[in-house]
C-alpha positions as CSV (number, residue, x, y, z in Angstrom):
1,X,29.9,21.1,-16.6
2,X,26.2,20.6,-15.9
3,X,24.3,23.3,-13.7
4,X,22.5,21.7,-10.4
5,X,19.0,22.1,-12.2
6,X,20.1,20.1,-15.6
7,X,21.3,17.4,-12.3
8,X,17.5,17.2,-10.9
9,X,16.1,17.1,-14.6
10,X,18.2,14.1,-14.8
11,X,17.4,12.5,-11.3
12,X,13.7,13.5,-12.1
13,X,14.1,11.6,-15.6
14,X,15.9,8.5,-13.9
15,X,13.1,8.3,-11.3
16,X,10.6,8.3,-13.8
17,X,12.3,5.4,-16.1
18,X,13.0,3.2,-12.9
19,X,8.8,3.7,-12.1
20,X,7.8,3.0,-15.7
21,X,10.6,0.1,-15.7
22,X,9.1,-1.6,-12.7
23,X,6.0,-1.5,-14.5
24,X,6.7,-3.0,-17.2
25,X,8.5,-6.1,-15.6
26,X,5.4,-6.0,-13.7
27,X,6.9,-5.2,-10.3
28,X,4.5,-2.5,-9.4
29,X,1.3,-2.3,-11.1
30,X,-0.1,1.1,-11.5
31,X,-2.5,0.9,-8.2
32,X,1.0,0.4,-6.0
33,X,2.0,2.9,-3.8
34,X,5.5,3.0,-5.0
35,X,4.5,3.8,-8.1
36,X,2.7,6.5,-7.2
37,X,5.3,7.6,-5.2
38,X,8.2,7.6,-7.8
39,X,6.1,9.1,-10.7
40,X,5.3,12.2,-7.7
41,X,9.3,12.6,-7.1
42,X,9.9,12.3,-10.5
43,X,7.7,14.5,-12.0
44,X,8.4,17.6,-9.3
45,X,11.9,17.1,-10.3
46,X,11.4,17.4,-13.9
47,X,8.5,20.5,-12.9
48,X,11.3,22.2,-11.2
49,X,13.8,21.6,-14.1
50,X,11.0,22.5,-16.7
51,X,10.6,25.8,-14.7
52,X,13.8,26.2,-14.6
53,X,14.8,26.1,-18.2
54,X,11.5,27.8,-19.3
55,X,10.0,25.3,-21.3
56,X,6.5,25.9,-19.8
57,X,4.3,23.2,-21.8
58,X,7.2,20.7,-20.1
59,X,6.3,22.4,-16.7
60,X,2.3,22.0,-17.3
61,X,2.9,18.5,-18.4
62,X,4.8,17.6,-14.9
63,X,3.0,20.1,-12.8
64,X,-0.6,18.0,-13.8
65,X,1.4,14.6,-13.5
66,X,2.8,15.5,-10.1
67,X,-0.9,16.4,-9.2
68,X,-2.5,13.6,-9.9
69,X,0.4,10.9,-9.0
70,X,0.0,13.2,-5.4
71,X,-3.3,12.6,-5.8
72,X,-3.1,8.7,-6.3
73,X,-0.8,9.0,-3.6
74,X,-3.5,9.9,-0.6
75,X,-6.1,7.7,-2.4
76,X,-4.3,4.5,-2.2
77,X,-2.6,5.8,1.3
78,X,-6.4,5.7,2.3
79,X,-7.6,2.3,0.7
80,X,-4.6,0.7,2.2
81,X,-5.4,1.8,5.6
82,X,-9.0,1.0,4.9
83,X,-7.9,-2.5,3.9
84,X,-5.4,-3.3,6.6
85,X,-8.4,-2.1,9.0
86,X,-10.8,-4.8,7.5
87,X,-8.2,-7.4,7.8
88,X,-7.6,-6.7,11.2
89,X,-11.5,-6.8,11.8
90,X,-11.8,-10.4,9.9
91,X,-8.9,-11.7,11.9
92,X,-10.1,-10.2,14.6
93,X,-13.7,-11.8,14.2
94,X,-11.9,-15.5,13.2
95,X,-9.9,-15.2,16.4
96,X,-13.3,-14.5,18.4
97,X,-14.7,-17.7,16.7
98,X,-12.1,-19.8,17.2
99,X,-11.8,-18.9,20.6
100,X,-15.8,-19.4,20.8
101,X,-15.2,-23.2,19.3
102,X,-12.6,-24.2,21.8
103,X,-14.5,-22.8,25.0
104,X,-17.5,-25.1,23.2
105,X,-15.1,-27.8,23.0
106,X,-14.0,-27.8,26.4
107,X,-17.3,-27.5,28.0
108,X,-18.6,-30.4,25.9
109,X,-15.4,-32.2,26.8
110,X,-15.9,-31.4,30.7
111,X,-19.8,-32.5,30.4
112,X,-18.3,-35.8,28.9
113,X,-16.3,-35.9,31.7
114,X,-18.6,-36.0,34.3
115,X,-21.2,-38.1,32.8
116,X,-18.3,-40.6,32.1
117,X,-17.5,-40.3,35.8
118,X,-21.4,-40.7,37.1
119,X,-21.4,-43.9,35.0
120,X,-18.2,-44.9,36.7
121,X,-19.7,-44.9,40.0
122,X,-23.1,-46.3,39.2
């Protein structure tokens, strides 16, 4: 019967195969968030299974990949806010132009107006 800890080394190893799967199809590329989220989950799984078991270069190996998928994980978290915050500054801006255009519109449309109606009454 397996242990609990041979069933998170397996989850951990699952997790891990799904990420590099989705790769591969070229679902996530390796800049994605998800990916950097499944290779974090995955790799503390197998850290903890590694520790568990004792087979400490297999715990260095997942501790260091957990670290730096972790550490993927806040940089992209903070380029993707960045980015949606430019975004909403550009739309933001073409919104403020557009609204510009159609307030010039309608005043050139209202000084047509009225010249059209002073050269209706001459």
């Amino acid at each position: 019967m397996l242990d609990a800890y041979t069933i998170i080394g397996f989850i951990g190893a699952l997790v891990l195969m799904v990420g590099f799967l989705m790769n591969q199809i070229g679902r996530w590329q390796t800049t994605d968030f998800e990916y950097d989220f499944i290779n974090f989950i995955g790799s503390a799984l197998l850290s903890i299974y590694a520790w568990q078991i004792g087979s400490y270069p297999f715990l260095v190996l997942f501790v260091v990949w957990a670290i730096f998928s972790f550490k993927d994980i806040i940089g992209d978290g903070i380029h993707n806010v960045m980015a949606k915050k430019e975004n909403k500054k550009e739309l933001t801006e073409e919104k403020d132009v557009e609204k510009f255009e159609k307030e010039l519109d309608k005043e050139h449309n209202d000084m047509q107006s009225e010249k059209e109606a002073d050269e209706n009454e001459e």
